[in-house]
Structures are given as structure tokens and as C-alpha cells.
N, C-alpha and C positions, 0 to 999 in steps of 0.2 A: 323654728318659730321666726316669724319674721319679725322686722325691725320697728313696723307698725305697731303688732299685735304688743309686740313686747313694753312699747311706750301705751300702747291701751290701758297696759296690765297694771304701770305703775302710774297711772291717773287715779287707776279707779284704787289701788290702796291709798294713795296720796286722800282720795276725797272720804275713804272710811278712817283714817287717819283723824283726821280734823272734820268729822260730823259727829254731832250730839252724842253724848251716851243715849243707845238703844236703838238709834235708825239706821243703825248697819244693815237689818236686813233688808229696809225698803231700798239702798243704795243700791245692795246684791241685786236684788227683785229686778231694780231699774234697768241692768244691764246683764240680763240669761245668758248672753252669747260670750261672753267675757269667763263665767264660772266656767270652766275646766282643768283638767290636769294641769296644763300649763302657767293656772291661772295661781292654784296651790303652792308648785314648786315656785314661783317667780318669791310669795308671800313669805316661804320658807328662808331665799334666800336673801330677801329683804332683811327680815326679823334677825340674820344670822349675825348680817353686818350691822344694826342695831346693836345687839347684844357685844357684837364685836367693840362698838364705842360707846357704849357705857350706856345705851338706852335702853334700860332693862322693861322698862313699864312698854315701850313700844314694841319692843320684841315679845313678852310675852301677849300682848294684845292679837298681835300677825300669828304668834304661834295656836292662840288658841281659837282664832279664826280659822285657819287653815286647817287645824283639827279636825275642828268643827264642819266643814266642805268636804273635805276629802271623804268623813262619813257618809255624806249626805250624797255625795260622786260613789261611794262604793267604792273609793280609790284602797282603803284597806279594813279589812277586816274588826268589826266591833269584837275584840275579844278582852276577856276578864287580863287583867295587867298578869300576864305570866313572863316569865323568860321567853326570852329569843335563842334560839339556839342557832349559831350557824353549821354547816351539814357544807364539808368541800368533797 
């Protein structure tokens, strides 16, 4: 990812961030080229270092934004909350 894309990525949380409750998706809408994989993980690890310093209310906002897209990308699987199992 380049160094661009990557300052794209955190504009555009920056502006879902601090826009109205509920015009997150006309923000997403405004910028297609922006939602992808790339776009998810950057949100993920936004949210982490939130969570890291005590912005709980922000991290979970990023976290269930990016739930939410990665759905929407097919990045993973809609399934019922089961175990994960890992398999080495």
C-alpha cells in the first residue's frame, strides 16, 4: 500500500469520525475507490490504538464500521457466532 493511499485511508476515517450521526454511508458512497480490503484493515488498526488509549466509544465505532464492510466486501464469511477453531 502506498504512502498515498494510506494518508487517503485515514482522511476519510478522520471525516466518518467527526460527521453526523448517520451520514457515514453517504461519506463511504462519496468515496467507492477508497472501500477496500485495505481500507478495513487500516480501520481495524486505527480502532486498536484507540482502544489502546482509552477511546473506547471510538474504537468500537471503527470496529463496527469495519464489520460492517468487510461484510459488504465479502472479506469474511456471514456466519452464526460459532468457535473458531484453529487446524495446524
Amino acid at each position: 500500500m502506498t504512502e498515498e493511499r494510506q494518508t487517503q485511508y485515514f482522511d476519510l476515517i478522520d471525516q466518518l469520525l467527526k460527521c453526523p450521526n448517520g451520514q457515514e454511508p453517504e461519506i463511504l458512497e462519496a468515496q467507492p475507490e477508497l472501500i477496500d480490503a485495505g481500507f478495513v484493515e487500516t480501520m481495524l488498526q486505527v480502532a486498536s490504538t484507540f482502544a489502546h488509549q482509552g477511546n473506547q466509544d471510538g474504537a468500537q465505532f471503527l470496529f463496527f464500521v469495519a464489520r460492517e464492510l468487510a461484510k459488504q466486501l465479502g472479506l469474511y464469511p456471514e456466519a452464526p457466532n460459532s468457535e473458531v477453531t484453529n487446524k495446524e
